[in-house]
VMD Tcl script that draws the C-alpha trace (Angstrom):
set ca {
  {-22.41 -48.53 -0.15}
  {-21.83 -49.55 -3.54}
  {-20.52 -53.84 -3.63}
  {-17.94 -54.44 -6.81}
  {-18.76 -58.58 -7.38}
  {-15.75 -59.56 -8.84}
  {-16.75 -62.06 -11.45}
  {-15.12 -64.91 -13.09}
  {-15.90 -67.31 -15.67}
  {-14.57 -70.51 -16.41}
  {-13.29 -71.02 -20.36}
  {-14.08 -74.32 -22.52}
  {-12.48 -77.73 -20.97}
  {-9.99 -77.40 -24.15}
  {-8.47 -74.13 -22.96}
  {-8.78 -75.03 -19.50}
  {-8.64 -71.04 -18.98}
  {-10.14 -68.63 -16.69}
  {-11.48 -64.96 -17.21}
  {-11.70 -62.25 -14.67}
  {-13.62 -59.00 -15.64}
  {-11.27 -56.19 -15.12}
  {-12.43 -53.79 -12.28}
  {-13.89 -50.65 -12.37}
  {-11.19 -47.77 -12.69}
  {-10.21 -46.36 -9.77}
  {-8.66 -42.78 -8.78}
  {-5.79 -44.79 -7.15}
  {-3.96 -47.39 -9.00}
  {-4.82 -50.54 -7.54}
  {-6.47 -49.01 -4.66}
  {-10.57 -49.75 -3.29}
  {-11.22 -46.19 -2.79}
  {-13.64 -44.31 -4.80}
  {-13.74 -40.39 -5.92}
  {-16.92 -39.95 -3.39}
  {-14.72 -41.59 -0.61}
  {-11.74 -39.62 -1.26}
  {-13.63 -36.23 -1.66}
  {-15.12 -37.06 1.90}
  {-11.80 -37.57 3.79}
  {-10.55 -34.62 2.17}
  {-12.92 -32.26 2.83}
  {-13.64 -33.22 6.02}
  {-9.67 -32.92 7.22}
  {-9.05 -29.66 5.05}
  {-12.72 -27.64 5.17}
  {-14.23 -29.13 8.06}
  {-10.61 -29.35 10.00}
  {-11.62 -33.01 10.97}
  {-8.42 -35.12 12.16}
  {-8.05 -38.34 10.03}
  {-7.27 -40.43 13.54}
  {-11.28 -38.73 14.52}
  {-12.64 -39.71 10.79}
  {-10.90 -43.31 11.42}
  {-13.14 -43.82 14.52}
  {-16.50 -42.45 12.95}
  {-15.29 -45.18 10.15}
  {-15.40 -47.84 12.92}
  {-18.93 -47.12 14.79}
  {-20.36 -47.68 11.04}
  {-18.59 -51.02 11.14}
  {-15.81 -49.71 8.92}
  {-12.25 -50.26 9.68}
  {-10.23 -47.77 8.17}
  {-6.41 -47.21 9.92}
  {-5.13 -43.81 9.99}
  {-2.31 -45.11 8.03}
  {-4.70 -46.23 5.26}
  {-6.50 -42.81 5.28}
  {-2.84 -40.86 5.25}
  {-1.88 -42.82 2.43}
  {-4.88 -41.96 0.64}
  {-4.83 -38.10 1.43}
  {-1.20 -38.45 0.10}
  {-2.16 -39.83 -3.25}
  {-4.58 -37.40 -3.79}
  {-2.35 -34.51 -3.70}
  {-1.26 -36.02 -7.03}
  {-4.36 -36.44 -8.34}
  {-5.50 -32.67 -7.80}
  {-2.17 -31.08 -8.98}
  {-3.15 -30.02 -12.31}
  {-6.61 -28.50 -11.20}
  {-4.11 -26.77 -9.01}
  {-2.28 -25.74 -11.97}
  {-4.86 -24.89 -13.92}
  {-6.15 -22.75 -11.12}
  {-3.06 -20.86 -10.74}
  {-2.70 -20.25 -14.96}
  {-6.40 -18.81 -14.40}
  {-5.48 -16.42 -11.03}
  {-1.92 -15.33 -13.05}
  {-4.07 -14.70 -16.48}
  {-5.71 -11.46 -14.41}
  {-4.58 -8.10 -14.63}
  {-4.71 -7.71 -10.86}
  {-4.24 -10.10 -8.00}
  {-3.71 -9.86 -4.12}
  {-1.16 -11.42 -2.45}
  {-0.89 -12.79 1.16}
  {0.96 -15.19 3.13}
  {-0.79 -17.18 6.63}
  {1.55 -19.17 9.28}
  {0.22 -22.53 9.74}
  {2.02 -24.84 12.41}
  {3.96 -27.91 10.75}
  {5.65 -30.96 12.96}
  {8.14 -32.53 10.34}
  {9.10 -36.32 10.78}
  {11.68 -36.93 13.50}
  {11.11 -33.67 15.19}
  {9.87 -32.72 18.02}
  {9.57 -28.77 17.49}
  {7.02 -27.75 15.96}
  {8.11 -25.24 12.75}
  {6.04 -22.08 11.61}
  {5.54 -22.58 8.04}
  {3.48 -20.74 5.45}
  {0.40 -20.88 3.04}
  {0.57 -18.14 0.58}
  {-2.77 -17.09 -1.00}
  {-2.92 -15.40 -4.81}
  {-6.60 -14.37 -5.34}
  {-8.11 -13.03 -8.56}
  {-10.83 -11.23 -8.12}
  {-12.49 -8.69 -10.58}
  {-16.44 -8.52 -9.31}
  {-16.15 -5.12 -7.22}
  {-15.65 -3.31 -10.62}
  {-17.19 -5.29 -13.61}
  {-20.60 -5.05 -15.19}
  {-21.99 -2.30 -17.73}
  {-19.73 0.81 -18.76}
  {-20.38 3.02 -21.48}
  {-23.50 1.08 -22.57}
  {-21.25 -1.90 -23.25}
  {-21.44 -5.61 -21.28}
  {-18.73 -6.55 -19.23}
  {-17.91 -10.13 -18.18}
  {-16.06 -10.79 -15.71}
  {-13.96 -13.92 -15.19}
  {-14.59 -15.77 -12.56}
  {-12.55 -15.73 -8.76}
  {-10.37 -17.70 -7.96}
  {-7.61 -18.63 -4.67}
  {-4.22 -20.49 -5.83}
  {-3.06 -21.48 -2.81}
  {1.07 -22.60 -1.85}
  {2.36 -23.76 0.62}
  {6.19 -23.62 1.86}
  {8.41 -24.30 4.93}
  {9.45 -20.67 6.05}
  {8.94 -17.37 4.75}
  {11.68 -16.52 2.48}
  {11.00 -13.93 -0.51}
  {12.19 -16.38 -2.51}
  {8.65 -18.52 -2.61}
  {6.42 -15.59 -3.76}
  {8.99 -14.20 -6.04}
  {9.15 -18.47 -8.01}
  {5.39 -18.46 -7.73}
  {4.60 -15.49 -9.62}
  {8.00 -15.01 -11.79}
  {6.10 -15.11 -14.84}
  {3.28 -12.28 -13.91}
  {3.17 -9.05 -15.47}
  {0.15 -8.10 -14.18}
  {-0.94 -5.76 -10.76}
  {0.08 -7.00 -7.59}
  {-1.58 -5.91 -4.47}
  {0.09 -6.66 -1.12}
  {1.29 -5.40 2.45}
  {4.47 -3.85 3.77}
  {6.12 -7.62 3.56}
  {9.80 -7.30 2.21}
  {9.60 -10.78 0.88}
  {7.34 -9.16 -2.10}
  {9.76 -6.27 -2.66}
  {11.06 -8.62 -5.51}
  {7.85 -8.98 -7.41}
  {7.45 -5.46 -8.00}
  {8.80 -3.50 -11.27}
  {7.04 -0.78 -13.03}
  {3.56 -1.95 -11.22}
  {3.06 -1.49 -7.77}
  {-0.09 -1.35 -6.04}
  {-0.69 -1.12 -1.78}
  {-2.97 -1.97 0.62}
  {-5.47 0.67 2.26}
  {-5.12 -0.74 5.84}
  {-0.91 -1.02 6.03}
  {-0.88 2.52 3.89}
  {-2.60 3.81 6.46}
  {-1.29 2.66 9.48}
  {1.95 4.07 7.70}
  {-0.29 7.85 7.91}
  {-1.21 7.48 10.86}
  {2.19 6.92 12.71}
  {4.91 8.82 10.37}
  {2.84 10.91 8.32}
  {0.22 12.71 10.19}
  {1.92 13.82 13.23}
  {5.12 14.73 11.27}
  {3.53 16.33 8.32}
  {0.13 17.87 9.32}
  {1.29 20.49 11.63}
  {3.42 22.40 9.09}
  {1.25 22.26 6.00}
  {-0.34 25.95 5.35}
  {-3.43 26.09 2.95}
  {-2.99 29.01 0.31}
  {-4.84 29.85 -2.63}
  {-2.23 28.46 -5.13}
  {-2.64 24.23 -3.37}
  {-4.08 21.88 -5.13}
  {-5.51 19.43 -2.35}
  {-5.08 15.83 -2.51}
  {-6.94 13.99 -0.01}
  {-5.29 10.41 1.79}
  {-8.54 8.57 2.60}
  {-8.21 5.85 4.72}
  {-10.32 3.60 6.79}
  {-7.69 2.70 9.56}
  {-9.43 4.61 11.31}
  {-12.63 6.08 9.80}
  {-10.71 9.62 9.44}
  {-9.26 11.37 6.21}
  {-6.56 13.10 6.19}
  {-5.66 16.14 3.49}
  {-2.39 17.44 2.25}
  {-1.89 20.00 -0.04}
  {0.51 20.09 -3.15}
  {1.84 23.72 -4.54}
  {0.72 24.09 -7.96}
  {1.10 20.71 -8.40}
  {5.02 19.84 -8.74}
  {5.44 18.74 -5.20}
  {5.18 19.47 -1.71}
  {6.51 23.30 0.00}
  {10.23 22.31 1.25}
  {9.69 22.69 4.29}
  {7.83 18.86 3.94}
  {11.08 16.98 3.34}
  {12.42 15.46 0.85}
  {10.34 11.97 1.74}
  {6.64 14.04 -0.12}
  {8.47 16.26 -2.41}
  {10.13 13.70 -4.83}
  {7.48 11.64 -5.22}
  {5.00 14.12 -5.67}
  {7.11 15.74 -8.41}
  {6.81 12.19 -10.91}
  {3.35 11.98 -10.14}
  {1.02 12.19 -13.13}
  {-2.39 13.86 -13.16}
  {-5.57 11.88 -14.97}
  {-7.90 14.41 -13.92}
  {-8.85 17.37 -12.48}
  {-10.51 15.60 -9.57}
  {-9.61 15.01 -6.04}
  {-7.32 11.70 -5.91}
  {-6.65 9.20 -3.10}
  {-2.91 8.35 -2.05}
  {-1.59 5.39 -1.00}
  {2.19 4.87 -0.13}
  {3.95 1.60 -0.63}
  {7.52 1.13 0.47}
  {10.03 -0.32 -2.27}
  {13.64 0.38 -2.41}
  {14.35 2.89 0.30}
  {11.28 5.15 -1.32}
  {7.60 6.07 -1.75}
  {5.58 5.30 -5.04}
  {2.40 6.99 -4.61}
  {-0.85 5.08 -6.55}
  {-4.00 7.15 -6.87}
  {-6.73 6.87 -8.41}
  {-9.70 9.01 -9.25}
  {-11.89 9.42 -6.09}
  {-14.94 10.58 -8.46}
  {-16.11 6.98 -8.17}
  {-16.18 6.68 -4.49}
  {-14.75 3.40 -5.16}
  {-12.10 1.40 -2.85}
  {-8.92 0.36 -4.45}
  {-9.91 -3.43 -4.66}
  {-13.27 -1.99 -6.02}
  {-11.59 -0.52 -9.41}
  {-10.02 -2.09 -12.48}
  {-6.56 -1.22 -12.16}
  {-5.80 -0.89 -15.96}
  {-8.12 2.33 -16.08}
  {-7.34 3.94 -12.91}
  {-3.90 2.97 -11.98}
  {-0.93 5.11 -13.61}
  {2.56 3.86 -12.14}
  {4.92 7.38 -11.95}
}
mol new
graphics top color blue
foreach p $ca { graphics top sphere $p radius 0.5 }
foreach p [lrange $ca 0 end-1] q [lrange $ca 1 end] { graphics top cylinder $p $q radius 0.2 }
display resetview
């Protein structure tokens, strides 16, 4: 434990003044706690998931008396003390060219209320490991992850849509409507809600009617909902037969070829239709595993 002896020391008789030696500076304005102490009561509630009424009682069998009050009013403080590394956090996550995007109910008991309320922690992680390191002969570096994390009382769109107004970048996230509003002219899906899409609408609706001939190109939907791939076939590559509907066909007929390779599929659900993003499968790479500049092509 480290003892502050505040000292004081008595002027000349002709003054008849007395100096104090300011303190120490302190993370809290005119509070005792120290940056070790505060970093322990906040990573013990929030990464150990220790209560502060439990870390107020292993205070007092070490002789310490610290109230939960005292400890809440700390943990409230400090919220304000790490806001810009917050901010500077989520500059570095939005500075990406690709980030995922989720949301997380966590249970919240406002003041005065009895109910307790669902509300939400939405996660925006940059993450560009899977697919850096040496191309071409050339060194890569990669920048490093990061999580911004926000939290709000419900689930409106409205929350993800403020948080990343400003990002122009990729945007990888599931089948929630609340991110319809983030997407423009890039959209990017997730392989598992893709392909629970497949497996419910497409493959027993589509799969029984498609014909192989001579003339298909094929264009495989790998998935690994289900550790199964599925292939349809596209008719000299302008779109699906008719007899698919009109749900493959118009899609299929904006889609842009990179390659003469096989590509994987993935359907995302935006406005009442299906953008398809592919990618070139000669990689063997998942979609988190390649840099979405190179591979990505928005129709």
């Amino acid at each position: 434990m480290l003892e502050l002896l505040d000292q004081k020391v008595a002027g000349l008789q002709l003054t008849r003044q007395n100096r104090q030696a300011p303190l120490p500076s302190r993370p809290i304005e005119k509070g005792r706690p120290g940056p070790g102490l505060l970093a322990h009561v906040l990573v013990s509630k929030y990464a150990d998931h220790l209560p502060l009424y439990r870390q107020s009682r292993i205070f007092a069998r070490d002789g310490v008396d610290l109230e939960r009050s005292t400890l809440t009013d700390w943990v409230g403080r400090s919220t304000a003390l790490l806001e810009p590394l917050a901010e500077a956090i989520g500059r570095h996550v939005r500075a990406g060219p690709a980030l995922f995007a989720d949301d997380t109910p966590v249970k919240m008991q406002a003041s005065g209320r009895r109910k307790i309320q669902t509300a939400r922690v939405w996660a925006y992680v940059r993450d560009e490991r899977p697919w850096a390191g040496e191309e071409a002969g050339t060194e890569r570096k990669t920048a490093p992850p990061g999580v911004w994390y926000r939290f709000s009382i419900d689930r409106k769109g409205a929350h993800p849509e403020g948080h990343l107004s400003a990002y122009k970048g990729w945007v990888h996230a599931d089948g929630y409507t609340g991110f319809n509003g983030l997407f423009g002219e890039k959209k990017a899906a997730i392989t598992a809600t893709c392909q629970a899409f497949i497996d419910s609408v497409l493959k027993p609706r589509f799969l029984p009617v498609i014909t192989p001939t001579p003339f298909n190109y094929p264009v495989d939907i790998q998935g690994k909902w289900h550790g199964t791939k599925y292939r349809f076939l596209q008719r000299y590559r302008s779109g699906f037969s008719e007899n698919l509907g009109e749900e493959f066909d118009a899609p299929f007929t904006r889609l842009t070829w990179i390659g003469r390779d096989r590509f994987d599929v993935q359907w995302h659900r935006h406005t009442g239709q299906w953008f398809p993003v592919y990618q070139s499968l000669t990689l063997k790479a998942a979609l988190n595993a390649i840099e979405t500049s190179e591979f990505l092509h928005p129709t």
